[in-house]
C-alpha positions in Angstrom: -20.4 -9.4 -192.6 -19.4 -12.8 -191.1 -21.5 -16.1 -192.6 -21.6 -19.7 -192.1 -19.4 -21.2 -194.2 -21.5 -22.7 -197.6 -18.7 -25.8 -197.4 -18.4 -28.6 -194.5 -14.9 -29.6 -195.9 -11.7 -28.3 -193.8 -8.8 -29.5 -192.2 -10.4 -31.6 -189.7 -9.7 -35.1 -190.3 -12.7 -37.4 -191.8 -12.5 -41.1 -189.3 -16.3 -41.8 -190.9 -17.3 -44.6 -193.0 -19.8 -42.6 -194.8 -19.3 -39.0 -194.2 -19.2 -37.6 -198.0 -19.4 -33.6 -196.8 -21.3 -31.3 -199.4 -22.6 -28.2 -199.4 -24.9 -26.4 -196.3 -26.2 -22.9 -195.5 -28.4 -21.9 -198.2 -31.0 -19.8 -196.7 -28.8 -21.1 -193.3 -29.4 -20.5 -190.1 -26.0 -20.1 -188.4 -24.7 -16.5 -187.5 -21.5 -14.8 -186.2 -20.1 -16.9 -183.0 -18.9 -14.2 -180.9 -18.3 -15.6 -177.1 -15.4 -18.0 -175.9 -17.9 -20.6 -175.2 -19.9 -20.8 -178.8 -18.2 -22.3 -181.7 -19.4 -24.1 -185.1 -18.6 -28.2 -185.5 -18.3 -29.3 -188.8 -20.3 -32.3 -190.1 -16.9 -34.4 -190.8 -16.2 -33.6 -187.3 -19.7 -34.9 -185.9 -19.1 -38.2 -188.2 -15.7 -39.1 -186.6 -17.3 -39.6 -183.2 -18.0 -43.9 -182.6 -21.2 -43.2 -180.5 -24.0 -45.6 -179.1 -27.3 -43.8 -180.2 -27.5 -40.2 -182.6 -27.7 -38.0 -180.5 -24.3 -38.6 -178.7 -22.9 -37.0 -182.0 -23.8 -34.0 -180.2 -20.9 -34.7 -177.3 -18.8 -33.1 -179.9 -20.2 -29.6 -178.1 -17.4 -29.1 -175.5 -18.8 -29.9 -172.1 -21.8 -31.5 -173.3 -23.3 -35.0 -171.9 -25.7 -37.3 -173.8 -27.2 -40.3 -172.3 -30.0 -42.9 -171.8 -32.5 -43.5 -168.9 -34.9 -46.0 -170.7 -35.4 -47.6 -173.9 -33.4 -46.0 -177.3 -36.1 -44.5 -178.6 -36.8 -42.2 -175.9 -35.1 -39.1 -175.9 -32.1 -38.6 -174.2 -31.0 -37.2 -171.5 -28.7 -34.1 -171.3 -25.8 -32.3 -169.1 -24.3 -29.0 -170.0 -22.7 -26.5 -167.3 -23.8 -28.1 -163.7 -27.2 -28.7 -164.9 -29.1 -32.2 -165.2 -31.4 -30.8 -168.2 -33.3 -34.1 -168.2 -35.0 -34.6 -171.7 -34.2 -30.9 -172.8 -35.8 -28.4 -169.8 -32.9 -25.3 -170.3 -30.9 -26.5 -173.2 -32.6 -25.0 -176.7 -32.4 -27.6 -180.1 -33.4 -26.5 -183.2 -32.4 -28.8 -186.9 -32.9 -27.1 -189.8 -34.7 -24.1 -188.0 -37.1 -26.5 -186.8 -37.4 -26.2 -182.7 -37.0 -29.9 -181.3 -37.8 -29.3 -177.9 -41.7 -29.6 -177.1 -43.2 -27.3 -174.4 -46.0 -28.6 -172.4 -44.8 -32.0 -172.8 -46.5 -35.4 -171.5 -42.8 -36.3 -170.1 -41.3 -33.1 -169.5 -41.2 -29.4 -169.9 -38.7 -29.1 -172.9 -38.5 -32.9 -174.2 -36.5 -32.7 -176.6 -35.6 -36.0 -178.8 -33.1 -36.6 -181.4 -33.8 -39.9 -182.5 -35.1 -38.6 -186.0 -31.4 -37.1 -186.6 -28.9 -38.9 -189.5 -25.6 -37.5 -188.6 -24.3 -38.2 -191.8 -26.4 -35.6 -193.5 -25.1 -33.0 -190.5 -23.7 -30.5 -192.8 -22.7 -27.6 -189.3 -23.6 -27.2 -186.1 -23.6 -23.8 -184.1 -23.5 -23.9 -180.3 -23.9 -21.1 -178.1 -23.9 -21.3 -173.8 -25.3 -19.1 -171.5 -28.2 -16.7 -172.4 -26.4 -14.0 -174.6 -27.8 -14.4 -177.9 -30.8 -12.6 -179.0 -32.0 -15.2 -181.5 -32.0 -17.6 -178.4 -34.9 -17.8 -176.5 -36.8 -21.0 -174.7 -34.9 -23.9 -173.0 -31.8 -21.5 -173.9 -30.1 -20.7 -171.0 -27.7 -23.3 -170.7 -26.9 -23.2 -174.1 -28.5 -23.5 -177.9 -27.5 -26.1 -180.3 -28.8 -25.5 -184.0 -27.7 -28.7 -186.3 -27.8 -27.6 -189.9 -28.3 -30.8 -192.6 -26.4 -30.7 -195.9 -28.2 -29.2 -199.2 -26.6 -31.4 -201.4 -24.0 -34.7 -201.5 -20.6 -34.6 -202.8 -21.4 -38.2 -203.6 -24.3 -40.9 -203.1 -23.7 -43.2 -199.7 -25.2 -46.9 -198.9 -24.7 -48.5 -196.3 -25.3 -51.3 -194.0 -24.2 -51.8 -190.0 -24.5 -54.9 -188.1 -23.2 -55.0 -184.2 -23.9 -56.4 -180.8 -27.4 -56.8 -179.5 -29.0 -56.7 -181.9 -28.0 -53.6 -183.9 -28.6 -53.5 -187.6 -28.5 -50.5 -189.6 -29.5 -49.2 -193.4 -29.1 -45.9 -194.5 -29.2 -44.7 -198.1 -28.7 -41.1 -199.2 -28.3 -39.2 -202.8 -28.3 -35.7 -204.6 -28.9 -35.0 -208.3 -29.5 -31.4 -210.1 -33.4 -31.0 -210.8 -34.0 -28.0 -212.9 -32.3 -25.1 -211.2 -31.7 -26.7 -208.1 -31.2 -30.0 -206.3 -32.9 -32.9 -204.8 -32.1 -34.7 -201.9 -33.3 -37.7 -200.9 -32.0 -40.1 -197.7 -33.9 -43.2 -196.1 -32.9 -44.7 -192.8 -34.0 -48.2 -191.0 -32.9 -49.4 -187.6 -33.0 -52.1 -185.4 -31.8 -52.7 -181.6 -32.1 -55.1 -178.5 -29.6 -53.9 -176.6 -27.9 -56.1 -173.5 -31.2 -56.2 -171.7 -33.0 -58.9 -170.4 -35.9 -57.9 -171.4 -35.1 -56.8 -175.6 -35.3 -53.2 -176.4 -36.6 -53.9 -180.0 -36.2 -50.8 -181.2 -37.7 -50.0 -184.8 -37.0 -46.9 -186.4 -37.8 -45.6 -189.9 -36.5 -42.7 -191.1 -36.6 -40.5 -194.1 -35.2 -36.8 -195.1 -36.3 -35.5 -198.8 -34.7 -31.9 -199.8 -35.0 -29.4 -202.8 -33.1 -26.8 -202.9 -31.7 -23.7 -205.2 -29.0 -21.0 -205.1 -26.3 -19.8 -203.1 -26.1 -19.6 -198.9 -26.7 -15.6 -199.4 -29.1 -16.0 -202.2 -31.5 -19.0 -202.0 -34.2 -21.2 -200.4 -34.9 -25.2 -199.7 -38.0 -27.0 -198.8 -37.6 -30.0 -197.0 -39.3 -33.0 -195.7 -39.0 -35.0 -192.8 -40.2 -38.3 -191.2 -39.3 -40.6 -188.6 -41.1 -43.4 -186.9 -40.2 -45.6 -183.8 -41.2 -48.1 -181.3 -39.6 -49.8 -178.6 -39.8 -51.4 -175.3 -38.3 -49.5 -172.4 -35.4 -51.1 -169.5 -35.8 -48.0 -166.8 -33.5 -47.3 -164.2 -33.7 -49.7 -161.4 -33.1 -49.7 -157.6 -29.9 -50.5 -156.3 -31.3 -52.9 -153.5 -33.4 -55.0 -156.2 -30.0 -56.2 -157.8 -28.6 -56.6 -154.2 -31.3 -58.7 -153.4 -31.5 -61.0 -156.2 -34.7 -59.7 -157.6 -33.2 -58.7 -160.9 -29.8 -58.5 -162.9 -28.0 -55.5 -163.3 -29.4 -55.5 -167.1 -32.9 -56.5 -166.1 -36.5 -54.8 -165.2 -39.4 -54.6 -162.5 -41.9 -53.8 -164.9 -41.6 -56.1 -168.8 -43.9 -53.7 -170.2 -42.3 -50.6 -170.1 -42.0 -48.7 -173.4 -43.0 -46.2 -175.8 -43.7 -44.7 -179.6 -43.5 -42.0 -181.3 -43.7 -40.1 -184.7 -42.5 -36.9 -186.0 -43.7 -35.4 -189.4 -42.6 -31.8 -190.5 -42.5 -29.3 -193.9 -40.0 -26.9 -193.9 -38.7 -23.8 -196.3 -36.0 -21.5 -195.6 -35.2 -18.4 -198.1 -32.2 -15.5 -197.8 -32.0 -12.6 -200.1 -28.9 -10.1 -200.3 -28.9 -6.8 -202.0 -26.8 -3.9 -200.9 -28.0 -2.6 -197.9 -27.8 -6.9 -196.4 -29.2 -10.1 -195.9 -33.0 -11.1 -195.8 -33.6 -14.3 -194.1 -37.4 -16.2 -193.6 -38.4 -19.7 -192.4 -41.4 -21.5 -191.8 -42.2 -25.2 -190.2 -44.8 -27.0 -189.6 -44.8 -30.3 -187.7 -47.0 -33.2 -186.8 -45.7 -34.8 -183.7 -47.4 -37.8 -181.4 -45.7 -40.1 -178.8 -47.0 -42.8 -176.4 -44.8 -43.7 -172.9 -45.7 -46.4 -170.5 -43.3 -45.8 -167.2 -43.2 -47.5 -164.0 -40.4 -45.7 -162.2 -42.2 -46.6 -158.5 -43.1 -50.3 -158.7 -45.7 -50.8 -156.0 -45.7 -47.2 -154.3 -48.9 -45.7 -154.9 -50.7 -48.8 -155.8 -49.8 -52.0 -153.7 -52.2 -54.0 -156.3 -51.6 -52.7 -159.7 -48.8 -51.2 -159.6 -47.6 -47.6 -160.7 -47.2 -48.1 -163.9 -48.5 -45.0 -166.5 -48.8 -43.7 -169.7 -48.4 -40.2 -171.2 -49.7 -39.2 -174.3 -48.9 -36.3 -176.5 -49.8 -35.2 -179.5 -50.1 -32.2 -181.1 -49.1 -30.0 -184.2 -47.1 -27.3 -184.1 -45.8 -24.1 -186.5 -44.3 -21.2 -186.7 -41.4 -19.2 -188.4 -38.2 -16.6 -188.1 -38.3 -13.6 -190.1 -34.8 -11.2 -189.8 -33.4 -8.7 -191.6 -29.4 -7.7 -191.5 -28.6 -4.3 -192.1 -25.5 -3.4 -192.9 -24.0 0.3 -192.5 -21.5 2.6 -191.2 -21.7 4.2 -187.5 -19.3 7.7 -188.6 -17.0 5.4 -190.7 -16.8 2.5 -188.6 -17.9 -0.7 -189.5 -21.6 -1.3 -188.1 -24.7 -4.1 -188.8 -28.0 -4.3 -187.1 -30.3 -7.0 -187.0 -33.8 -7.1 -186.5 -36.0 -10.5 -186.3 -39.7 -11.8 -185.2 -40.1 -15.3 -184.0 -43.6 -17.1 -183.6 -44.7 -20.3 -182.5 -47.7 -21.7 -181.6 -48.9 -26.0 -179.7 -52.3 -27.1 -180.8 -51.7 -29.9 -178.1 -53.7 -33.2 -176.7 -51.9 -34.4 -173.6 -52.5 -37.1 -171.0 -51.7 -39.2 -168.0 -53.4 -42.7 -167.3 -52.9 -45.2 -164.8 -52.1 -48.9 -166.6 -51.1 -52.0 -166.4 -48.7 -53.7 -168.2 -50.3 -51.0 -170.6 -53.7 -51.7 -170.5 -56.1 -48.6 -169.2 -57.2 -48.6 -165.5 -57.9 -45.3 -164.7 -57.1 -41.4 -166.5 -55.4 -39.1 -164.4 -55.8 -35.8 -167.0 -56.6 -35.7 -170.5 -56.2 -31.9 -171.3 -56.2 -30.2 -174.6 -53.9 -26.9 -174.6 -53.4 -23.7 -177.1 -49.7 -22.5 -176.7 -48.6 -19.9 -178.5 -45.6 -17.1 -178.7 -43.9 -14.6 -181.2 -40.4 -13.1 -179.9 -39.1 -9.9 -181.3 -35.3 -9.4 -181.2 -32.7 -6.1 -182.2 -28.9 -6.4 -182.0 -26.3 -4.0 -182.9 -22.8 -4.9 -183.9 -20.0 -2.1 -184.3 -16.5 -2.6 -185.4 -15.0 0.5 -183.1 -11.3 -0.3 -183.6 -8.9 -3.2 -185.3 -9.2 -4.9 -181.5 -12.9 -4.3 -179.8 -16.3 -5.0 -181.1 -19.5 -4.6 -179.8 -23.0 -6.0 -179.5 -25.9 -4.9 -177.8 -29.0 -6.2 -177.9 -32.7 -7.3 -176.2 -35.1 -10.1 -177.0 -39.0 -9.0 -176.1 -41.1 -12.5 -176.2 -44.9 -12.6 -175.1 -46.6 -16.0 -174.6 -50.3 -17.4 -174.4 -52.1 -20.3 -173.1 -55.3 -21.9 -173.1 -55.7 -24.8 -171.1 -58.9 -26.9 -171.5 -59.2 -29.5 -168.7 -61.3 -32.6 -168.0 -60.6 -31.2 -164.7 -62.6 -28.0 -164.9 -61.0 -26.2 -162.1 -57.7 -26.8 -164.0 -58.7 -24.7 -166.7 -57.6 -21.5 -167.8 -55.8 -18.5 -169.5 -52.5 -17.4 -169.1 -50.6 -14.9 -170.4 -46.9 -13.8 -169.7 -43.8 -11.7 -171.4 -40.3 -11.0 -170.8 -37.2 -8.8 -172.2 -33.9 -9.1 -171.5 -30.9 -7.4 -172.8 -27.8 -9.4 -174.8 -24.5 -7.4 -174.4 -21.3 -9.0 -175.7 -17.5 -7.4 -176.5 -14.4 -8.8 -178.1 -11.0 -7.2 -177.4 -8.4 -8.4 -179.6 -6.7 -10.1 -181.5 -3.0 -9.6 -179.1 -0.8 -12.2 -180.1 -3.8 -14.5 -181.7 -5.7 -14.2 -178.6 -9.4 -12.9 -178.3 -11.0 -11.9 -174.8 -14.8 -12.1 -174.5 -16.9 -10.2 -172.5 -20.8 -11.3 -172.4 -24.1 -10.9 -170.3 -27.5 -11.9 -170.8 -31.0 -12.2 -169.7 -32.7 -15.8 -170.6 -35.8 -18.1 -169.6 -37.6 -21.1 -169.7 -41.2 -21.6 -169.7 -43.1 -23.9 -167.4 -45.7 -25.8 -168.7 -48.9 -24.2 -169.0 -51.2 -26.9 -167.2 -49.3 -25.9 -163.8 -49.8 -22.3 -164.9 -53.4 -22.3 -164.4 -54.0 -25.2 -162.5 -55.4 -25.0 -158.8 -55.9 -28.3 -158.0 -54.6 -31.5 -157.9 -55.6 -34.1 -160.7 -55.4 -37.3 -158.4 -57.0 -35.2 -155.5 -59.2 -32.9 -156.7 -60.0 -31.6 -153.0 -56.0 -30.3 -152.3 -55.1 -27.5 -154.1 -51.6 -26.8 -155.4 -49.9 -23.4 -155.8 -49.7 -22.0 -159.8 -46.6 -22.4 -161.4 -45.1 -19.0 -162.9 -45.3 -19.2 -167.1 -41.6 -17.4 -167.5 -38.9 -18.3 -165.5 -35.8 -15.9 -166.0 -32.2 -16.7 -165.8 -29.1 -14.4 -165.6 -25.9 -15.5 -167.2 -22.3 -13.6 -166.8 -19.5 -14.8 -168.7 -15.8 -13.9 -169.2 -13.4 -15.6 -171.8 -10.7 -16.0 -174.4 -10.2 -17.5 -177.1 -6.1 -18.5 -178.5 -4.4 -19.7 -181.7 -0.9 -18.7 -181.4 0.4 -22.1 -181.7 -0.5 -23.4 -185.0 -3.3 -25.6 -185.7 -4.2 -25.2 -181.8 -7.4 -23.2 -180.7 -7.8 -23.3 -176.9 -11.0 -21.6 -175.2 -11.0 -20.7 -171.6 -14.5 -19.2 -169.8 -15.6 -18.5 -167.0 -19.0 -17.9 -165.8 -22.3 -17.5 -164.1 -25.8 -18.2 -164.3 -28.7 -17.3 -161.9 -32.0 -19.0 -162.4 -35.1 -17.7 -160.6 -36.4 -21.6 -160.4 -35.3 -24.4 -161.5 -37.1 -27.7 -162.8 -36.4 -30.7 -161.0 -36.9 -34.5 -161.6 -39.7 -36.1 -160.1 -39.9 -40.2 -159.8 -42.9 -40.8 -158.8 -44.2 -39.2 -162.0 -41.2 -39.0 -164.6 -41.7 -35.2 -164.9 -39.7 -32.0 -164.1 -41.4 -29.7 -161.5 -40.6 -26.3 -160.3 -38.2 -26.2 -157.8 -36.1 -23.5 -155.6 -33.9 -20.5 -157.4 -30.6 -21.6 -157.9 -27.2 -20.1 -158.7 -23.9 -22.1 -160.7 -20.4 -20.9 -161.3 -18.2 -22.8 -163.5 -14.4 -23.3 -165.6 -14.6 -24.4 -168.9 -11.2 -25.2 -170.7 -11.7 -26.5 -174.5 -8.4 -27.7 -177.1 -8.6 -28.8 -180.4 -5.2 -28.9 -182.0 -5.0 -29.9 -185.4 -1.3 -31.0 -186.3 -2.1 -31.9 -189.5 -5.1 -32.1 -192.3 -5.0 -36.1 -191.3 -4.5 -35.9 -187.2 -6.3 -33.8 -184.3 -6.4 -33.8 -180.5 -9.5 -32.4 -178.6 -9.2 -31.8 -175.0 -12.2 -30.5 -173.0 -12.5 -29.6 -169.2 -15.8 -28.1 -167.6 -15.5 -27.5 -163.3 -19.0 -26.4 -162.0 -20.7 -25.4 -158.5 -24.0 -25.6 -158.7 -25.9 -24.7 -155.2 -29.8 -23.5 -154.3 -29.5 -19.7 -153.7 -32.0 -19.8 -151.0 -31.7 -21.4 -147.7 -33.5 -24.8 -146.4 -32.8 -26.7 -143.8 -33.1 -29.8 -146.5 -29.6 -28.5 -148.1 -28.1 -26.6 -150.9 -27.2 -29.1 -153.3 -28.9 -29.3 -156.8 -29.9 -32.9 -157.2 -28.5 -34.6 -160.3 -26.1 -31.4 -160.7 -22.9 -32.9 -161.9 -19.0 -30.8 -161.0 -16.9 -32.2 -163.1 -17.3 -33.1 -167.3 -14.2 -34.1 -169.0 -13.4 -35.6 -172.6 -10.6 -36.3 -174.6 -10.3 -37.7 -178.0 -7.6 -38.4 -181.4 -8.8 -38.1 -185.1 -6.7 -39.7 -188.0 -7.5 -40.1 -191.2 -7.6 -38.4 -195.0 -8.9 -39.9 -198.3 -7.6 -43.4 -198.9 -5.8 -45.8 -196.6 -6.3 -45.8 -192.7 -8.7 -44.1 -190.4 -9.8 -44.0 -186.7 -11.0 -42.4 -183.3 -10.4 -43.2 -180.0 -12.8 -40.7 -177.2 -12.6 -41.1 -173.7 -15.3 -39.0 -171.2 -15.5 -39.0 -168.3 -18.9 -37.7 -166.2 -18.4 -36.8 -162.5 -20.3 -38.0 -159.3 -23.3 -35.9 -158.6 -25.5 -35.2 -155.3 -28.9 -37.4 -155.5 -30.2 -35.2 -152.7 -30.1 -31.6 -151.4 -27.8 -32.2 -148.4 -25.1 -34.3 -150.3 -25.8 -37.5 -148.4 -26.3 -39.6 -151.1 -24.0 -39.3 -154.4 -23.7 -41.4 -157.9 -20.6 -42.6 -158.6 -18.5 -41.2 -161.7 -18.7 -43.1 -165.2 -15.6 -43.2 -167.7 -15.9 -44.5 -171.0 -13.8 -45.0 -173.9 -15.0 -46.1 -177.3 -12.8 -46.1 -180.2 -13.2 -46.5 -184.1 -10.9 -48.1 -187.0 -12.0 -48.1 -190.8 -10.1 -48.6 -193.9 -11.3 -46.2 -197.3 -10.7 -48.5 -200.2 -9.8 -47.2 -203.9 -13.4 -46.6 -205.5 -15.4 -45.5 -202.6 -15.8 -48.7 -200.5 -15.2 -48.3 -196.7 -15.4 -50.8 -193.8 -15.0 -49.8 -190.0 -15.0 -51.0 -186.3 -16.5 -49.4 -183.3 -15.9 -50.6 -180.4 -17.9 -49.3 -177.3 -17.2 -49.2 -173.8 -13.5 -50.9 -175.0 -12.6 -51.1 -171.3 -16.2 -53.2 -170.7 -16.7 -50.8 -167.8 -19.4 -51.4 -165.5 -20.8 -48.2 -164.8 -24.0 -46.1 -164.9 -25.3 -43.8 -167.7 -27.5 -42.1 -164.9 -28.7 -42.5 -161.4 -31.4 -40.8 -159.1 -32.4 -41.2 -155.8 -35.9 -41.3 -154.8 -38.7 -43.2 -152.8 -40.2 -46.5 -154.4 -41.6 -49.8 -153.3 -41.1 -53.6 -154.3 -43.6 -56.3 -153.4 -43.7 -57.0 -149.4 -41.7 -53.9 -148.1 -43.2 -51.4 -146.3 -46.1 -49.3 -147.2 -44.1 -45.8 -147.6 -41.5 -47.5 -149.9 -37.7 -47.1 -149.4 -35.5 -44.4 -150.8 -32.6 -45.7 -152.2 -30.5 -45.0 -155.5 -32.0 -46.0 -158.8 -29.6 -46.4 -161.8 -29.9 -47.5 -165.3 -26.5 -49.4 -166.2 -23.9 -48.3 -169.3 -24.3 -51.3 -172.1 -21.3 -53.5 -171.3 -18.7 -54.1 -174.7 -20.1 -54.1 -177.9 -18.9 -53.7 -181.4 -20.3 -52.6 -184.7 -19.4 -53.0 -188.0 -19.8 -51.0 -190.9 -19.6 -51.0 -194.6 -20.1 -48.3 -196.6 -20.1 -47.6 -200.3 -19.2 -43.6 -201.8 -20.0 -43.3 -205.3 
């Protein structure tokens, strides 16, 4: 049977300050990778990347995107595969077994933020795309991404970063045997500006404690988990306010913008082997809360006050994974089944309110909401011959919702299920070359308030339409994978994806809606050549049509949808002496609107890293971001908003929140 691996080390050169590697996968959560398109990223890999905020460790994924609308401690905002998933809508992100996108959500169906993640503690990281997987299931159909933290240190790391804007950085991290295990224990402290004219002054605390005993088969950890920030928020900003003098390209319409949040969670994981397989059980249970004041319209809906908002959310959450791997013999041949349950379940508090410069005017909703689901899954793998494998499969998930309104007619039950089937085969290997066949059923939920709701918050006397509960999705994908040059593994897919609805952007209220069904077909081309245990080239290509499958005389572009996703990046480095990275990506133009009349433009950055790994365990590096100072955008939209003395119904116009201009970091780290 095929495992994660229980080591991070391999060939793949370490460009990190602080990367030490260790040991991961006890009671893990990462399984066989069996499409073109999946793969698993090694934590010394993650490290090498010089990146702006965590979460862009994550670019790592071939054809992945990771940027920033607002202020840093908001989460961030993804592309994968022709979609714009905003804060997390149809790409799933679990660390540690934990789910990190949040259903129902105050800012969006799916919000997912990574804030709370230390990449140097990223021991693996499994990534699936498309909907083929039966262990994937919400927000999945895009792709999963599950980030697995180390159990234990090969050594203790300190260190300390100071940089442009602001940035200063403390992270402190340890293991040590305790009785029959290990104990791990990491503490994190942040803070940022950033180039805005109004200061981001992000705070962050963060902290990760960890026991843990036994083998990846044969094992279990408990861990710990805290993170705390607050910051002030620069939005994205309409193009004709910099035109016209009102603000710099760096600056705001609204000072007061911002946000907090906290995330608190316990967490166990346990595996068991015996003969017959593998026994695997988790269990989480998180205390989450965030704040958000927005004003993404100005003067729009109120010529007085303004439109500025807040959305709250808190809520706790729980649930688990039970599976069981059985492993056999189908008349001789090689043959496992698997068999899991999933549960989850919200006990949620969300609202809107109408502020400010955050002070209370007015609340919009203030609804409490029960959301719960459990997921049953069955996959069976057969060996049939030296070149073809099989997998066949179905996920079954049912969901519930209570909904408790201030508005009562907004109240209500909902309930909702789905199954689809998960069918994969792998011919090969001819001449070191793998072909993938897959297809898959997968789905996001909406978010329960619009499930029940009939009528609308700010006007009760108009009612809305009910938003379905389960959206499916249909994915189709065809690939292979090659290593016949040594130290080279080059993936080619092609593929498919049919979505019943998809969820939108909306300005005026920083939320994804329901929208029309939609259909994408897309080239993905992926290198990483390894030439040897101290140098490797990546090379990553991803060409997507993304179109409305229905007609309407408004047009059949996806908003926000980008074509083309390209990267490109060298590693050097091993043990002492010399280290560095250099990445360049590049993120396409994108129709703002359905008929392709208004576009962004495309945004290219390089940053690059240089360190030196001193005899007894002292390193110093360089980033440098955005080495070419380019002045481009990290995101743009295109909707209707209104600055003081224009016209009633506003002006539509593009909106864009700039890339931060040149900056460099420096960081010195101690490995003892």
């Amino acid at each position: 049977m095929a495992e994660a691996p229980a080591a991070t080390t391999s060939a793949t050169p370490n460009a990190s300050a602080a990367y030490v590697g260790g040991v991961t996968g006890i009671g893990g959560t990462l399984r066989p990778v069996d499409a073109a398109s999946a793969g698993l990223i090694t934590g010394a890999q993650i490290n090498s990347r010089p990146v702006t905020r965590p979460g862009e460790v994550l670019e790592e994924v071939p054809g992945l995107i990771i940027t920033q609308h607002s202020g840093e401690g908001k989460a961030n905002q993804y592309f994968l595969r022709g979609f714009n998933l905003d804060h997390g809508t149809d790409i799933a992100i679990s660390v540690d077994g934990m789910p990190v996108n949040m259903r129902t959500h105050a800012h969006g169906q799916g919000y997912a933020d990574l804030n709370f993640l230390i990449p140097e503690l990223v021991g693996a990281v499994e990534f699936h795309k498309g909907p083929y997987f039966v262990r994937d299931g919400d927000f999945a159909s895009a792709g999963s991404v599950r980030i697995d933290y180390l159990d234990t240190l090969n050594r203790t790391i300190a260190l300390a970063t100071v940089g442009s804007f602001g940035l200063r950085r403390a992270l402190s991290a340890a293991s040590t045997p305790l009785g029959e295990g290990n104990l791990l224990v990491a503490g994190e402290a942040q803070t940022y500006d950033g180039p805005w004219a109004v200061p981001d002054t992000l705070r962050k605390l963060n902290g990760v404690v960890r026991y843990s005993q036994g083998t990846p088969l044969d094992g279990f950890a408990v861990t710990g988990m805290g993170y705390w920030g607050r910051w002030n928020a620069t939005n994205q900003i309409p193009e004709r306010a910099v035109a016209e003098g009102l603000t710099g390209r760096y600056g705001t319409l609204d000072p007061t913008d911002g946000g907090d949040t906290g995330r608190f969670s316990l967490s166990g994981r346990w595996s068991q082997s015996d003969s017959g397989g593998v026994t695997r059980a988790s269990a989480y249970a998180i205390r989450y809360g965030m704040n958000l004041w927005n004003n993404f319209t100005y003067f729009l809906n109120d010529p007085v006050g303004g439109d500025q908002f807040r959305q709250r959310d808190s809520r706790v959450l729980g649930g688990g994974e039970i599976s069981r791997v059985f492993q056999g013999d189908l008349f001789g041949l090689a043959m496992e089944n698997e068999i899991g349950v999933q549960t989850r379940t919200d006990d949620i508090r969300v609202g809107l309110f109408d502020t400010t410069a955050r002070r209370y005017r007015s609340t919009v909703l203030d609804d409490r909401v029960l959301e719960a689901s459990a997921a049953f899954y069955v996959e069976n793998r057969v060996r049939w011959t030296d070149w073809l494998r099989t997998s066949v499969g179905f996920r079954a998930d049912g969901y519930y919702a209570d909904v408790r309104s201030d508005t009562l007619a907004n109240s209500g039950k909902a309930r909702d299920g789905i199954v689809n089937p998960k069918l994969g085969a792998v011919f090969g290997p001819w001449q070191e070359t793998e072909i993938y066949l897959n297809y898959g059923g997968g789905f996001h939920s909406n978010d329960a308030r619009g499930v029940v709701a009939t009528v609308d918050p700010v006007s009760p006397l108009f009612t809305i339409a009910r938003s379905p509960f389960l959206v499916p999705s249909t994915g189709y994908e065809v690939g292979l994978r090659n290593r016949s040059i040594a130290g080279l593994e080059t993936t080619l897919a092609l593929f498919r994806l049919d979505f019943a609805s998809e969820n939108l952007f909306q300005g005026d209220t920083g939320t994804t809606e329901p929208s029309r069904p939609t259909r994408r077909f897309g080239i993905e081309w992926s290198n990483h050549y390894a030439l040897t245990p101290w140098l490797a080239l990546e090379g990553d290509l991803t060409i997507t049509n993304a179109r409305f499958s229905d007609r309407d005389p408004a047009g059949r572009r996806v908003p926000e949808a980008p074509t083309t996703i390209a990267s490109a990046g060298i590693t050097f480095g091993e043990g002492a002496g010399w280290f560095g990275s250099l990445r360049f990506r590049y993120f396409g133009p994108r129709p703002l609107i359905e008929d392709n009349a208004v576009r962004s433009r495309p945004t290219a950055l390089l940053n690059g890293r240089l360190g030196y790994n001193f005899d007894g365990g002292v390193s110093l590096s360089l980033d440098v971001l955005n080495l070419t100072n380019a002045k481009s955008d990290q995101i743009t939209y295109s909707y209707v908003s209104r600055l003081p003395g224009e016209d009633a119904a506003g002006i539509a116009d593009r909106h864009f929140h700039p890339v931060e201009p040149a900056a460099v970091r420096l960081t010195l780290a101690g490995r003892f």
